[in-house]
C-alpha positions in Angstrom: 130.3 38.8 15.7 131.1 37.0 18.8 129.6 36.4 22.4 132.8 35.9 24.1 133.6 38.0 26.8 130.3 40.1 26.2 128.1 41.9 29.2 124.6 40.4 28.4 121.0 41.7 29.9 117.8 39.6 29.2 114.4 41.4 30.2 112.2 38.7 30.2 114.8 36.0 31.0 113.2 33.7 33.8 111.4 31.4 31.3 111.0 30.6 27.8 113.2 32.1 25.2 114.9 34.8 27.2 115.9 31.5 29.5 116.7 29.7 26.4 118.7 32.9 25.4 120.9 33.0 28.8 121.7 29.4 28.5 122.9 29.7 25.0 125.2 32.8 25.9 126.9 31.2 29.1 127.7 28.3 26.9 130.2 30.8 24.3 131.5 32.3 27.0 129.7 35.6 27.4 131.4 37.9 31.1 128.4 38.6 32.6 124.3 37.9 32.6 122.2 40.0 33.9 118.4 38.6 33.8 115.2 40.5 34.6 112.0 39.4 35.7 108.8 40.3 37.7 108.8 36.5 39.7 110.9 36.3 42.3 110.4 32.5 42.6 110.9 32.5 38.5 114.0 34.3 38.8 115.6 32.0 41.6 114.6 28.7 39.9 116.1 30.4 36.4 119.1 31.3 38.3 119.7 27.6 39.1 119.2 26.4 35.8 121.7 29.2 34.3 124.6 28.2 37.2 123.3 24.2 36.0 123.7 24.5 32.6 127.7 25.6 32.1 130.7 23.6 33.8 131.4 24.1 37.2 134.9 25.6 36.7 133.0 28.0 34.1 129.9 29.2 36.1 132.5 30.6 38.9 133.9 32.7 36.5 130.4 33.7 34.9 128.7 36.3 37.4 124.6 35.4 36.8 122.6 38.8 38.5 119.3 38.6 38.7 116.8 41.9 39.2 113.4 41.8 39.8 110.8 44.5 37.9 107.5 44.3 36.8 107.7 46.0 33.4 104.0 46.7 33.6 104.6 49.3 35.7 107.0 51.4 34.1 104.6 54.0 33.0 105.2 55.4 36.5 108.2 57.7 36.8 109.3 56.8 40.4 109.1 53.2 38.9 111.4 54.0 36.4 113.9 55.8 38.5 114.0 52.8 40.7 114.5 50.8 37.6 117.1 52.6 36.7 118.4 53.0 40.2 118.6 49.3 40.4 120.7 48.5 37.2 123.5 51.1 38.1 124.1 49.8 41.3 124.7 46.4 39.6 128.2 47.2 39.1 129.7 44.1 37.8 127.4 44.9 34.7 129.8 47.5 32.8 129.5 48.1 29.3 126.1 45.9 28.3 126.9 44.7 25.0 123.6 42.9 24.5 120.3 43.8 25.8 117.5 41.3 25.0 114.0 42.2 25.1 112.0 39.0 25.8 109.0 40.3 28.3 105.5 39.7 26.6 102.1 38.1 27.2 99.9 36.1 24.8 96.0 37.4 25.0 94.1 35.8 22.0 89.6 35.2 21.7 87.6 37.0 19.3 88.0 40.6 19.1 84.3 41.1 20.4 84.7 38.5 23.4 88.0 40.4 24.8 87.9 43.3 27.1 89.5 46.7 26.3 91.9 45.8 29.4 93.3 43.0 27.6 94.1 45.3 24.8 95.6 48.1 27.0 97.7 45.2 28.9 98.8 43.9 25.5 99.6 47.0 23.8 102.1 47.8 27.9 104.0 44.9 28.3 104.7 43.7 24.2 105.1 46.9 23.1 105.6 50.1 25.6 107.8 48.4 28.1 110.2 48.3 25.3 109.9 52.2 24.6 110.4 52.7 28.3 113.3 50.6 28.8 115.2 51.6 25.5 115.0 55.1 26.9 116.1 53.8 30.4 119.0 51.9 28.9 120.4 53.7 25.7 121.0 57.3 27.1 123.1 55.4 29.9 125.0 53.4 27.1 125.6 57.1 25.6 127.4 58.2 28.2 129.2 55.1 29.2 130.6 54.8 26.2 132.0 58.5 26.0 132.9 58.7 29.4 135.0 55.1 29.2 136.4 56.5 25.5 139.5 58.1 24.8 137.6 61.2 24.5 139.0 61.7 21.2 137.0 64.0 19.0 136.2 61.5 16.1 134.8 59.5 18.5 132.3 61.7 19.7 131.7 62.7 16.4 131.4 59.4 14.4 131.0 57.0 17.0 132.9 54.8 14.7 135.7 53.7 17.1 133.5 52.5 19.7 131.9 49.0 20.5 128.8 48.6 18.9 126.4 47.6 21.2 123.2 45.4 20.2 119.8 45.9 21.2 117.4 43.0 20.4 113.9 43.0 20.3 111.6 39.6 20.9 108.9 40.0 17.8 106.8 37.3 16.1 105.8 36.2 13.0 102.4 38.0 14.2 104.7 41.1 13.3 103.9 40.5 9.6 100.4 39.4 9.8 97.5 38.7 11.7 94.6 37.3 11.4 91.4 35.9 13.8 92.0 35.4 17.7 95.2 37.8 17.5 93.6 41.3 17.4 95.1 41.9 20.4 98.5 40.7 20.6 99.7 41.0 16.7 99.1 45.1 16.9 101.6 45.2 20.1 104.0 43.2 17.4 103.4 45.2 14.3 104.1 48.2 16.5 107.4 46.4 18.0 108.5 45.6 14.6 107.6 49.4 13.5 110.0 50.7 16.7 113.2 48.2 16.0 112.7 49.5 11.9 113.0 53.5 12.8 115.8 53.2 15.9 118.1 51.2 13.4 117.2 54.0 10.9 118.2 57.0 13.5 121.3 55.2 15.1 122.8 54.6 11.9 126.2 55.8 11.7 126.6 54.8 15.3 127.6 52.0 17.4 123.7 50.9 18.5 122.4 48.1 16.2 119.2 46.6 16.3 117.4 43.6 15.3 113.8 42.0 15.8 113.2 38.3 15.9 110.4 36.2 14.3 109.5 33.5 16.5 106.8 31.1 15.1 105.3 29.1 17.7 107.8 28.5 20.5 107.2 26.0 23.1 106.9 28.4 26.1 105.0 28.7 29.2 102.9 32.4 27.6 102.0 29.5 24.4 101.0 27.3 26.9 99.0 29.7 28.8 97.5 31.2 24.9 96.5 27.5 24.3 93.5 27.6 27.1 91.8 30.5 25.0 92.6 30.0 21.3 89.8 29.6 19.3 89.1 26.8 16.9 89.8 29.1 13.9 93.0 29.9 15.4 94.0 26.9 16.3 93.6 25.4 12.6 96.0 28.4 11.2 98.5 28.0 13.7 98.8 24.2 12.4 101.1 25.8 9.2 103.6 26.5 11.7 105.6 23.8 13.4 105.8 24.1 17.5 109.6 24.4 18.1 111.3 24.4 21.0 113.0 27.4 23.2 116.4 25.9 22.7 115.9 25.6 19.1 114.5 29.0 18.5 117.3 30.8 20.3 119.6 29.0 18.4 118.2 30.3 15.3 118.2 33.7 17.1 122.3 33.8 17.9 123.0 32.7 14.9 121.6 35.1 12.4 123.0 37.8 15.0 126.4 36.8 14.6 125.5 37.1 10.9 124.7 41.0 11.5 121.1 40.2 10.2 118.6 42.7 11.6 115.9 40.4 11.1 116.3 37.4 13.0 114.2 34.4 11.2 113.6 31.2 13.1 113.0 28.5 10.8 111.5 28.7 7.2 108.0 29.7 8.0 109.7 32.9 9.9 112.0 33.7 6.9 109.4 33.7 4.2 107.0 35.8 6.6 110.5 38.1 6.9 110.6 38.3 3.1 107.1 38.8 1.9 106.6 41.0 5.3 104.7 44.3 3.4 103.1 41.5 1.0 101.2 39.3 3.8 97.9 38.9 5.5 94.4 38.8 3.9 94.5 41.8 2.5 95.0 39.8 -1.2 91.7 37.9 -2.3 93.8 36.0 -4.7 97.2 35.2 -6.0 97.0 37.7 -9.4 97.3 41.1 -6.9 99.7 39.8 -4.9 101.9 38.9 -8.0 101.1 41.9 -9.6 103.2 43.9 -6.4 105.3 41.8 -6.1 106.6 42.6 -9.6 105.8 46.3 -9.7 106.6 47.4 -6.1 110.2 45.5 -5.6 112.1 47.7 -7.2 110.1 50.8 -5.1 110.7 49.5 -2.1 114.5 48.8 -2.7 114.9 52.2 -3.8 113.1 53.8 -0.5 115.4 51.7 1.4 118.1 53.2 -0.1 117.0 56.5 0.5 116.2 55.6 4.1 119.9 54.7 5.1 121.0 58.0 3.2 118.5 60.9 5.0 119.2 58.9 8.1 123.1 59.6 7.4 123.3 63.1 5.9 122.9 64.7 9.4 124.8 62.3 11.5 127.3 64.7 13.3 123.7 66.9 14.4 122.2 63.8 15.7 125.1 62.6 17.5 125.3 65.7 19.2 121.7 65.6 19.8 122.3 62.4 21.0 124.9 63.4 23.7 123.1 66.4 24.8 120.2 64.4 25.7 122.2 61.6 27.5 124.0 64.9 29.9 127.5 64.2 28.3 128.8 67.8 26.7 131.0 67.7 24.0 134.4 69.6 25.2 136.2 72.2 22.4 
């Protein structure tokens, strides 16, 4: 898999790992970066850093767009039109190869002490935004892609001549457990994680892949922010896992995405949370149970995978018509 050359969104972009993200792309060589924030100020400052952080001669040829949207308010429908509204008439974009998802907020206190807004907030920006904008972006990728095509029939049909286009999702190792102080914002994960599993199950066959990354704790301003309201309990668990930098974690992030992985670990903590993912959280009292299924329900859940990727794929010419019908391209006899 390589970056070169490759039309790049990041929602979420203007700080953090999204930033981190956008800096790490110009430097393979990517054709275009769009980024996406609600900060105007964030956005202009990020811009700089992007245009700072490549050579000279290489920045020129590098178009950085920035678009401001606050994704909190995409449950509106005139929002989203102007969302969308606003992306097409960013015409150097063309055919995005990679959208990153990156927009989130950190709300964390006991489950008692927190307000059923900070919930509601938490469940809309980590978690719904990414709903919204998936159905902003993917029908639009639909009909790019068959309108740019040769039109030939097996490409409409199997999608297997076409680009594939990657779609990555900004999870957490809160995605495979939680625990005191995160009742808010490891649901909004669980359900991210939940979304990115079942839209690589129904794309399969095509040319949409997805992935979800585990950060740990990344040195960003939303940890930063967290830190003012963690509690002590909360404070001590997060101690297992080392504080790494942006940089570093989006690293970790391009490079198990030019592997194909669809989860993207982020340092050794993250990979044995993406390996004993259905097996964590306090759910064990003690180690005999949680050997006990680890033994007995391996060999289940490799065989449901298996039958996941094949019910997905015994109806893929339906879907992909499904699939076009919905985006307003009709297949021509």
């Amino acid at each position: 898999m390589e970056f070169k050359d490759k039309n790049v969104v990041i929602v979420g972009g203007s700080s953090g790992i999204g930033l981190a993200l956008g800096k790490k792309l110009l430097s393979y060589g990517i054709k275009t970066l769009v980024i996406i924030s609600s900060d105007r100020t964030k956005l202009k400052t990020a811009k700089s850093a992007l245009l700072g952080c490549v050579d000279t001669k290489k920045s020129k040829s590098i178009p950085i767009l920035t678009m401001c949207c606050d994704v909190a308010e995409l449950d509106r429908i005139k929002n989203r039109e102007k969302f969308q509204k606003d992306i097409n008439s960013l015409t150097e974009i063309g055919r995005v190869d990679y959208l990153f998802f990156s927009q989130g907020i950190f709300e964390t206190g006991y489950f008692l002490q927190m307000r059923p807004g900070q919930f509601q907030r938490s469940m809309f920006v980590n978690y719904l935004s990414n709903v919204f904008l998936c159905k902003i972006f993917i029908p639009e990728m639909i009909k790019y892609d068959i309108e740019k095509s040769d039109k030939e029939k097996s490409d409409k049909e199997h999608g297997k001549r076409l680009k594939e286009r990657h779609i990555v999702f900004i999870g957490s190792i809160a995605s495979t457990v939680s625990y005191v102080g995160y009742t808010a914002y490891s649901p909004t994960k669980y359900a991210l994680k939940a979304l990115a599993e079942g839209l690589e199950n129904e794309f399969l066959g095509m040319n949409f892949k997805f992935h979800i990354a585990f950060p740990s704790v990344v040195d960003t301003p939303m940890h930063e922010r967290g830190e003012y309201t963690k509690r002590p309990e909360t404070r001590e668990i997060n101690k297992t896992s080392k504080v790494i930098t942006p940089e570093k974690c989006a690293d970790y992030i391009l490079n198990n995405l030019k592997r194909r992985r669809f989860y993207l670990g982020t340092g050794l903590l993250s990979e044995l949370c993406i390996v004993f993912q259905r097996m964590a959280g306090p759910l064990y009292r003690n180690s005999f149970w949680f050997l006990l299924q680890l033994c007995l329900f391996s060999p289940f859940l490799l065989f449901f995978n298996h039958k996941l990727r094949k019910g997905s794929q015994k109806y893929l010419k339906a879907k992909i018509g499904f699939f076009l019908w919905y985006s307003g391209v009709r297949n021509k006899k």
